[in-house]
Backbone as CSV, one residue per row, in Angstrom:
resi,resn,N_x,N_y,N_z,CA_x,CA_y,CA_z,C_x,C_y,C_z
1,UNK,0.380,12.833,-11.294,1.525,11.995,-10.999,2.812,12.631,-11.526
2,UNK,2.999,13.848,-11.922,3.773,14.818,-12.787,4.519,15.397,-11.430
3,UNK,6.111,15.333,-11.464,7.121,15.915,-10.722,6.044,17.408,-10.244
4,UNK,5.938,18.433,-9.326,5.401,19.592,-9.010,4.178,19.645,-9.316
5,UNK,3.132,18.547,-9.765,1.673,18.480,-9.967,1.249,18.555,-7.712
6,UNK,1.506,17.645,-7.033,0.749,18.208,-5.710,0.906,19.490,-5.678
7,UNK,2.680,20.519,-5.739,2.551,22.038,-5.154,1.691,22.509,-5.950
8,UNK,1.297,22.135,-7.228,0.151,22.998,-8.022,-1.192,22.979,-7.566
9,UNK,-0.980,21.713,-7.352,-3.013,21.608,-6.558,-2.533,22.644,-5.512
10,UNK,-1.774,22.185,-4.047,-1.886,22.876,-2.610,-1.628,24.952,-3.557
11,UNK,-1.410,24.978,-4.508,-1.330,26.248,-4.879,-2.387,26.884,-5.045
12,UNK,-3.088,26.214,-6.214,-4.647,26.530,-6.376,-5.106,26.353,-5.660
13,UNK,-5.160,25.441,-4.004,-6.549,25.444,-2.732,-6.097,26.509,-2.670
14,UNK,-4.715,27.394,-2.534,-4.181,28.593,-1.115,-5.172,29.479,-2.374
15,UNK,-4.780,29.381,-3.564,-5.767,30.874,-3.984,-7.181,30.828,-4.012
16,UNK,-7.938,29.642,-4.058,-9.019,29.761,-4.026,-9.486,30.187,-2.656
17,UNK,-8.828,29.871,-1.375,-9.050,30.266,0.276,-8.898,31.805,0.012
18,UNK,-8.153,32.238,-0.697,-7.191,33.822,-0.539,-8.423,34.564,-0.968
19,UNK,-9.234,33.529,-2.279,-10.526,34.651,-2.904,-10.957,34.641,-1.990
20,UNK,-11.783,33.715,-1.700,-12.841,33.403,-0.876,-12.821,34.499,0.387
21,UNK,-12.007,34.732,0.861,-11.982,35.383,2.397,-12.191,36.528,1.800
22,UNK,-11.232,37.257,0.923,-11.035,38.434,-0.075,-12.270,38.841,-0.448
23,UNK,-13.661,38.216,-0.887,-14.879,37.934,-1.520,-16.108,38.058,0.507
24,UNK,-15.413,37.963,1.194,-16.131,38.100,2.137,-16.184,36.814,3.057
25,UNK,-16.430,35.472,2.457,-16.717,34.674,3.427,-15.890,34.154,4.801
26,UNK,-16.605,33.643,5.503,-15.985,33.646,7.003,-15.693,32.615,7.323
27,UNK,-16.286,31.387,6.807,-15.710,30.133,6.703,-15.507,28.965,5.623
28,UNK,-14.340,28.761,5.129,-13.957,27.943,3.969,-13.955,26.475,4.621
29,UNK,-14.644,25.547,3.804,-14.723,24.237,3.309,-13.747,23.707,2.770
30,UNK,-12.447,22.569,3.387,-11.636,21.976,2.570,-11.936,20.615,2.260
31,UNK,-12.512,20.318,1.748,-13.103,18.820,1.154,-12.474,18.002,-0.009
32,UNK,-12.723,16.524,0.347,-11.934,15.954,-0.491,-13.001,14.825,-1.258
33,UNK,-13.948,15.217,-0.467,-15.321,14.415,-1.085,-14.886,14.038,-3.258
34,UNK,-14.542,15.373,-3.422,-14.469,15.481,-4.958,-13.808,14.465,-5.647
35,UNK,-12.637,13.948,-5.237,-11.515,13.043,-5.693,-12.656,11.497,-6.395
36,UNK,-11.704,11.518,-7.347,-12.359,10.176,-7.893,-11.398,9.618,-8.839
37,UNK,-11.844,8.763,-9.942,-10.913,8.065,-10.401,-9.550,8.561,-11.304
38,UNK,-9.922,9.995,-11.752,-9.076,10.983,-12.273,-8.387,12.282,-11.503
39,UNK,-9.086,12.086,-10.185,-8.034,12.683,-9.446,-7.806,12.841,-8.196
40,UNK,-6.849,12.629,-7.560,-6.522,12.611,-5.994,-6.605,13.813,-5.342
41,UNK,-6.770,13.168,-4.148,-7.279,14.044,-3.054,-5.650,14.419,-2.450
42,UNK,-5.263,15.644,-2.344,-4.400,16.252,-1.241,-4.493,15.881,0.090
43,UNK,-3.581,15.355,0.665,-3.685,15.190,2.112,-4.511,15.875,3.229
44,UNK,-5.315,15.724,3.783,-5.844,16.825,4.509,-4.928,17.435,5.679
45,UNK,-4.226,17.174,6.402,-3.365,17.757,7.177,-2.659,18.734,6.250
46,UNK,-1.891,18.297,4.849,-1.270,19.676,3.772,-1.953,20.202,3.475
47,UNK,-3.256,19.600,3.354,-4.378,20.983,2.388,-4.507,21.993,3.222
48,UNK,-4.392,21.700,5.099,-4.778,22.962,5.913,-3.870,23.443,6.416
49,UNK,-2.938,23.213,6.490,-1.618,23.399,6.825,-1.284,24.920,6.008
50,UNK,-1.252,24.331,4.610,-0.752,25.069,3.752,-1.585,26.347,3.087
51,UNK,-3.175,26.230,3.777,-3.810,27.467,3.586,-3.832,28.271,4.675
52,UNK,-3.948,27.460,5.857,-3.619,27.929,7.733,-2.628,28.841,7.182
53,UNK,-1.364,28.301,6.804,-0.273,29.652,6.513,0.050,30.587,5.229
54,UNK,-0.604,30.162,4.484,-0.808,31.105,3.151,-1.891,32.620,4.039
55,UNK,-2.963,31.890,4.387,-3.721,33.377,4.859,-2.588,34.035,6.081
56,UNK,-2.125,33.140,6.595,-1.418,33.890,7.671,-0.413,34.762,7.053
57,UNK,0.490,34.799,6.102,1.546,35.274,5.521,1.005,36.459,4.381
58,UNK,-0.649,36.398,4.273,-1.751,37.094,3.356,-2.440,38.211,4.972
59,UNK,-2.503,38.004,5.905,-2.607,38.651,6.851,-4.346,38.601,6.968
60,UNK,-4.677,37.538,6.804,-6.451,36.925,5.949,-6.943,35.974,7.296
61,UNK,-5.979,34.969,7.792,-6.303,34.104,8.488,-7.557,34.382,10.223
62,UNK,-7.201,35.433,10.209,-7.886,35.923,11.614,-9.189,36.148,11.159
63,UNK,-9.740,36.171,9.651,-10.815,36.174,9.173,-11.806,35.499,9.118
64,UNK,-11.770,34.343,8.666,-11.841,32.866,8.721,-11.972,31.711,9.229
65,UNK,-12.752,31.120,9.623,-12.567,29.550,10.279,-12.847,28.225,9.303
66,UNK,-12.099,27.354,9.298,-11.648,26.420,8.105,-12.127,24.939,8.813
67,UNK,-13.015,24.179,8.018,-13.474,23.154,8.177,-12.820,22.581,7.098
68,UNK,-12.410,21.342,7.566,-11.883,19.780,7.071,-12.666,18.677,7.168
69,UNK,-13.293,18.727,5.885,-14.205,17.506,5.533,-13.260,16.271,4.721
70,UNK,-12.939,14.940,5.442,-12.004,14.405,4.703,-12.294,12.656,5.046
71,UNK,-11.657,11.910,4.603,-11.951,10.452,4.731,-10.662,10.253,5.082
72,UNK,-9.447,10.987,5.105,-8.466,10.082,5.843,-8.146,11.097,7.054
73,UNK,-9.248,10.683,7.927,-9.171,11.240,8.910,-10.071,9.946,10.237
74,UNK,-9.699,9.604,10.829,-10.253,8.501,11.742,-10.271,8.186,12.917
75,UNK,-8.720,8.357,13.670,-8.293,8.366,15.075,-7.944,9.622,15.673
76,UNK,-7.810,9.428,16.985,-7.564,10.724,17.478,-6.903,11.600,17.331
77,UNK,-5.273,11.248,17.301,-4.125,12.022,16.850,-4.388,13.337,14.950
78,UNK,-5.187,12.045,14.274,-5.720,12.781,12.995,-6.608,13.899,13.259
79,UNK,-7.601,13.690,14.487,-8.018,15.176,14.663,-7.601,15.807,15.360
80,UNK,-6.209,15.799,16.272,-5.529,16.612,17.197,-4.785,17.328,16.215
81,UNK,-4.078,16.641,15.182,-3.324,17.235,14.339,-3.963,17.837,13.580
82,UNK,-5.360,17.916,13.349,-5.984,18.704,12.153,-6.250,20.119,13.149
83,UNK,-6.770,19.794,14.393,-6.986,20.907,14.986,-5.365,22.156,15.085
84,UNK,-4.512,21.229,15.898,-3.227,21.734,15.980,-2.708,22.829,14.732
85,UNK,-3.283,22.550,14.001,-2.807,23.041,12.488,-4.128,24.469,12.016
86,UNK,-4.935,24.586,12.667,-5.848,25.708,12.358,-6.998,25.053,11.518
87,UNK,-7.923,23.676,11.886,-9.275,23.480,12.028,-9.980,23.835,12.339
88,UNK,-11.224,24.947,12.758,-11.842,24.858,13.126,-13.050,23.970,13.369
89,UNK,-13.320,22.666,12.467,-14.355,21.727,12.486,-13.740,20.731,11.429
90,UNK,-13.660,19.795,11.356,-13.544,18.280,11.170,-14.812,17.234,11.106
91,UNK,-15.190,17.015,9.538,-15.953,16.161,9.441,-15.403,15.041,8.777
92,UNK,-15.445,14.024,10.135,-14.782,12.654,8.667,-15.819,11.559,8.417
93,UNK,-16.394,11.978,7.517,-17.074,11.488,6.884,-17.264,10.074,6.501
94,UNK,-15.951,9.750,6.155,-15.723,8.067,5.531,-16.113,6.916,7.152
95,UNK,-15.066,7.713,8.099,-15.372,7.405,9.525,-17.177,6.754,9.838
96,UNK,-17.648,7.793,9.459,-18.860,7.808,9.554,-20.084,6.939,8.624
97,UNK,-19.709,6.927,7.733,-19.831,6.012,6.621,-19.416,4.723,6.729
98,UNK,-18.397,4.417,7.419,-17.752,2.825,7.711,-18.857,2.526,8.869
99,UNK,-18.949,3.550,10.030,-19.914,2.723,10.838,-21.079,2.469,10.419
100,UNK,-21.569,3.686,9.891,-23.142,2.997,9.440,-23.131,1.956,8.566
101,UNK,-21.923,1.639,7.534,-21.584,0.342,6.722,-21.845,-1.173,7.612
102,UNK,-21.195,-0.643,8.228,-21.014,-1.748,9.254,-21.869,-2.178,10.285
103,UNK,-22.728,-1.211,10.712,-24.030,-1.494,11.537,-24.624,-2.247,10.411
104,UNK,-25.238,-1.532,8.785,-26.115,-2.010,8.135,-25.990,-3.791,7.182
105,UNK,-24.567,-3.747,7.542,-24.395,-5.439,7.123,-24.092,-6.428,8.569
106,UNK,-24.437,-5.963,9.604,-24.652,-6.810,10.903,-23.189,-7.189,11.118
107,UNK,-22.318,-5.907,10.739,-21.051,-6.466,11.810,-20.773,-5.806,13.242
108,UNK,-21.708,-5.078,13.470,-21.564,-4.609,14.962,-22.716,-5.355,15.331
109,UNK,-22.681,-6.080,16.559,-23.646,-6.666,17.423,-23.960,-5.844,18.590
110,UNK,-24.867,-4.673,18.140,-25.700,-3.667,18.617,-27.208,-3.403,18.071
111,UNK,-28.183,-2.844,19.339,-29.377,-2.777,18.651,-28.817,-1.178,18.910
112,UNK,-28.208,-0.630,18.836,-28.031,0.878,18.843,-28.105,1.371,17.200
113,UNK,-28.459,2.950,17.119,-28.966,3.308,15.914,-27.810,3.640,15.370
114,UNK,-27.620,4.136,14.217,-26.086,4.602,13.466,-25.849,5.897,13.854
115,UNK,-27.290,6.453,14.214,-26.880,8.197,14.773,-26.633,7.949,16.157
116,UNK,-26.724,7.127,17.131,-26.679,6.769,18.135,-24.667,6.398,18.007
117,UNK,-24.510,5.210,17.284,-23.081,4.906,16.943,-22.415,6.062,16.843
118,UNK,-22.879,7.386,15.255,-22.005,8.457,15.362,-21.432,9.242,16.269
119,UNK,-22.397,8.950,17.054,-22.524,10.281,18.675,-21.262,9.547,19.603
120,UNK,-21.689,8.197,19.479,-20.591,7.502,20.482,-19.257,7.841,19.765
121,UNK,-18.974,7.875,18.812,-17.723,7.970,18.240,-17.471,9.178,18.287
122,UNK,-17.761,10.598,18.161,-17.717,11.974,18.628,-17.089,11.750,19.793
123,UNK,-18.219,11.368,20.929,-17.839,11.458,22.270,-16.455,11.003,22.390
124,UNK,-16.399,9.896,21.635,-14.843,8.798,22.062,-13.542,9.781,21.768
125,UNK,-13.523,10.293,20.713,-13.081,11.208,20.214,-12.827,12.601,21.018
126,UNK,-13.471,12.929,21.194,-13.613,14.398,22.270,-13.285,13.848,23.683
127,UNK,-13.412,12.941,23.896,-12.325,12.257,25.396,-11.241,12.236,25.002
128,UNK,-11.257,11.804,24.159,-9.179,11.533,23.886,-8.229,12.613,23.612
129,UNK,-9.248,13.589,22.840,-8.645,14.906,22.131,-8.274,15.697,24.132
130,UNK,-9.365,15.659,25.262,-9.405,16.250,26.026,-8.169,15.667,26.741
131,UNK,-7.658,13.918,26.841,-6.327,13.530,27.471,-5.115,13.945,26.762
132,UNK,-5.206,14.115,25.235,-4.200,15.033,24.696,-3.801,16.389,25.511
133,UNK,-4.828,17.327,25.388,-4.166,18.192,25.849,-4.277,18.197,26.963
134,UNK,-5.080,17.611,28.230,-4.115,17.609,29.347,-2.955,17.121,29.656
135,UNK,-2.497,16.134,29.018,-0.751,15.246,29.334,0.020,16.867,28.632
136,UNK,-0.047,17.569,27.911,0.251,18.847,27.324,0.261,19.543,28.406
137,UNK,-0.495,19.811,29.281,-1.054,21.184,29.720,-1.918,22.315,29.628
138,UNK,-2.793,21.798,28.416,-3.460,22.607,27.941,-4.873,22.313,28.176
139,UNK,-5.591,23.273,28.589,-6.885,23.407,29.660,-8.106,23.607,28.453
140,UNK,-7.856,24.300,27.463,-8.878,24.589,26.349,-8.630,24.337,24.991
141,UNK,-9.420,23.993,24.244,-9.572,23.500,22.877,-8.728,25.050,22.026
142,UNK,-9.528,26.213,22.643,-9.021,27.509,21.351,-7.553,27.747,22.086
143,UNK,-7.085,27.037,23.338,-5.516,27.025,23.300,-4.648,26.194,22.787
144,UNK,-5.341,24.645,22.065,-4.720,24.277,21.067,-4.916,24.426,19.667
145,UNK,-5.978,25.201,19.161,-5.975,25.176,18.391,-5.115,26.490,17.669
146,UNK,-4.659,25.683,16.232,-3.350,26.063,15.613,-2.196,26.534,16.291
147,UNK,-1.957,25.749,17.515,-0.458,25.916,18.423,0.489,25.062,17.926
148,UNK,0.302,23.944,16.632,1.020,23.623,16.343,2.641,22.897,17.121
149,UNK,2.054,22.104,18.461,2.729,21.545,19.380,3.439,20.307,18.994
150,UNK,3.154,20.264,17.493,4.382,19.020,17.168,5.740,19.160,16.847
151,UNK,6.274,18.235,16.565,7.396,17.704,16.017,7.538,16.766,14.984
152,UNK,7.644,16.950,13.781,7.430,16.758,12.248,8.625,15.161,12.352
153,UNK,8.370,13.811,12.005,9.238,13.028,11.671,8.810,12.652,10.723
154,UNK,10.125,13.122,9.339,9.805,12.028,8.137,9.469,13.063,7.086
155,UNK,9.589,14.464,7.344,8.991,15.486,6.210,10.564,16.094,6.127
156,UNK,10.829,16.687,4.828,11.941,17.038,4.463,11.616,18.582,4.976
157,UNK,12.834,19.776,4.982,12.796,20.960,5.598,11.861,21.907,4.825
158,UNK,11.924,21.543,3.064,11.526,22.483,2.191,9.766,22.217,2.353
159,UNK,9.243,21.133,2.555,7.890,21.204,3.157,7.726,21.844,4.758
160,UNK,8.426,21.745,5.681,8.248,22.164,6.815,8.376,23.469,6.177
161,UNK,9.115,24.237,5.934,9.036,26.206,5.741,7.911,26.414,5.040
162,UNK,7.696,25.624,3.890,6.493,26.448,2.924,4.950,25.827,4.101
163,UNK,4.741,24.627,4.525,3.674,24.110,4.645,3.391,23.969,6.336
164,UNK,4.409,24.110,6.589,4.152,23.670,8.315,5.144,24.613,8.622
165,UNK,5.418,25.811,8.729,6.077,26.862,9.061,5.909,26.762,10.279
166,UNK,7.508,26.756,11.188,7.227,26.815,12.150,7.529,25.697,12.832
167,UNK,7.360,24.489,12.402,7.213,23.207,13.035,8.536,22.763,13.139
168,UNK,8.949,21.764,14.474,10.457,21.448,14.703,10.259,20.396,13.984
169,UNK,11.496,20.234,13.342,11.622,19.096,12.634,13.121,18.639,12.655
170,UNK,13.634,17.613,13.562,15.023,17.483,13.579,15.032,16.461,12.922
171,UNK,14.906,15.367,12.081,14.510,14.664,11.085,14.369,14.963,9.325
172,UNK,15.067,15.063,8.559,14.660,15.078,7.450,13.434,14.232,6.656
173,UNK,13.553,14.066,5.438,12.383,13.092,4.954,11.795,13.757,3.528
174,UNK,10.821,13.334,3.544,9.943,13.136,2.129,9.538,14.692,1.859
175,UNK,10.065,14.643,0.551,9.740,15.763,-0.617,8.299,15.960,-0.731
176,UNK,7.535,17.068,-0.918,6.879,17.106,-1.769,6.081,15.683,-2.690
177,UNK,7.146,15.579,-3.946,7.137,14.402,-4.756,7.056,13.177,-4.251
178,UNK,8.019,13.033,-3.191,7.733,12.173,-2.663,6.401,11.354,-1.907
179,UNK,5.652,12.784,-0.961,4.735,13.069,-0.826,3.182,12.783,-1.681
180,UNK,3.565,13.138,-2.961,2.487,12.861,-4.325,2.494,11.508,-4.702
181,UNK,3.836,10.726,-4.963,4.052,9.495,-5.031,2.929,8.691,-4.284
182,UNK,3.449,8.685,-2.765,2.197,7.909,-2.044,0.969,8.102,-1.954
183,UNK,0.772,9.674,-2.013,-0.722,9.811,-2.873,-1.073,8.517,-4.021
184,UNK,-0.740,8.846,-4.633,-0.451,8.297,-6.071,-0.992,6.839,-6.156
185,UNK,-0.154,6.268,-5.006,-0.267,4.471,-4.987,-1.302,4.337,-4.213
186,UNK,-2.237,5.259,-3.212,-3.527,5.128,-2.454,-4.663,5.517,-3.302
187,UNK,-4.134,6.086,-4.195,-5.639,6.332,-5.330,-5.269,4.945,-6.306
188,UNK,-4.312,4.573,-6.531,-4.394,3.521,-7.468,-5.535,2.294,-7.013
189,UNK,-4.548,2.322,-5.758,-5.458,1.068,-5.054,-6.501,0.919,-5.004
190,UNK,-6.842,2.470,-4.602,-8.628,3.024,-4.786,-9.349,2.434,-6.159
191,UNK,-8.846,2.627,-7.107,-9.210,2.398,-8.572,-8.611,1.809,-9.445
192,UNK,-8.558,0.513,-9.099,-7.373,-0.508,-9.095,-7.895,-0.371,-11.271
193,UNK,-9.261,0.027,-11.911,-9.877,-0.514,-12.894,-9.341,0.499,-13.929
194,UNK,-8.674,1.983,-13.411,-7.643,2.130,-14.675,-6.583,2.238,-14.571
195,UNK,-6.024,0.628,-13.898,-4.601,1.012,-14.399,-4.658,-0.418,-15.716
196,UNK,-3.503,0.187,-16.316,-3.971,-0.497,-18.127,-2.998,-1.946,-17.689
């Protein structure tokens, strides 16, 4: 919760990605599974964002394919934008976890199985991602992926250069800090039992 505590985390993911590729491997894991009551999870759109262009500016990225394992990840746009940004695979987990939650306390009125549910929700998902990029123009998945076809509202400039390089942003907005802040108040909520 310390003024420059997020750029320190998104600092340490970019070097631990930088070993990792450096060390040989071909595909890095960004997961947020870890986070708990002592410490928050980085956004997943900044966590990949900001290693997507650390290897790129490291000349590393063409090495690599980067999976995003994350819980705030749910609707479509969240995996267009994770892709857009240099995903190669997206597991959201919590997603997945809410349905089978929810099959197993009888709030879906289905005799369908939860792996049956997951699949439907993939599919639902991979339709929508496919009307994205056709209203775009874009015919294939590896032509959106990391084309970075947005337009940033609500992020200040000094995150767009370091983290989303590249991205139009005619809109100013939220710092960094600012950024950590609302982190901040979504883990509280999370763990409502230490605040004193």
């Amino acid at each position: 919760d310390k003024p420059g505590s997020l750029q320190r985390g998104i600092d340490r993911v970019c070097q631990y990605a930088e070993h990792a590729v450096e060390d040989g491997f071909s595909i890095i894991i960004l997961s947020d599974r870890s986070f708990d009551s002592s410490h928050a999870q980085i956004p997943s759109l900044l966590a990949l964002s900001a290693v997507h262009h650390h290897l790129l500016r490291k000349g590393l990225r063409d090495n690599v394919g980067i999976i995003v394992e994350t819980g705030d990840v749910w609707e479509t746009h969240h995996f267009a934008t994770l892709i857009g940004y240099g995903a190669s695979g997206i597991n959201p987990y919590l997603a997945f976890e809410t349905i089978s939650y929810m099959k197993q306390k009888g709030m879906l009125e289905t005799e369908l199985s939860e792996e049956y549910l997951h699949k439907n929700y993939i599919k639902a998902v991979g339709k929508e991602l496919l009307k994205i990029f056709a209203k775009m123009g874009i015919s294939t998945l590896q032509s959106y992926h990391g084309a970075q076809i947005f337009e940033a509202l609500g992020i200040h400039k000094e995150v767009i250069d370091l983290h989303f390089t590249g991205t139009v942003s005619r809109i100013g907005g939220m710092k960094l800090d600012d950024i950590a802040r609302e982190v901040m108040i979504r883990h509280r909520l999370a763990f409502p039992e230490n605040q004193q």
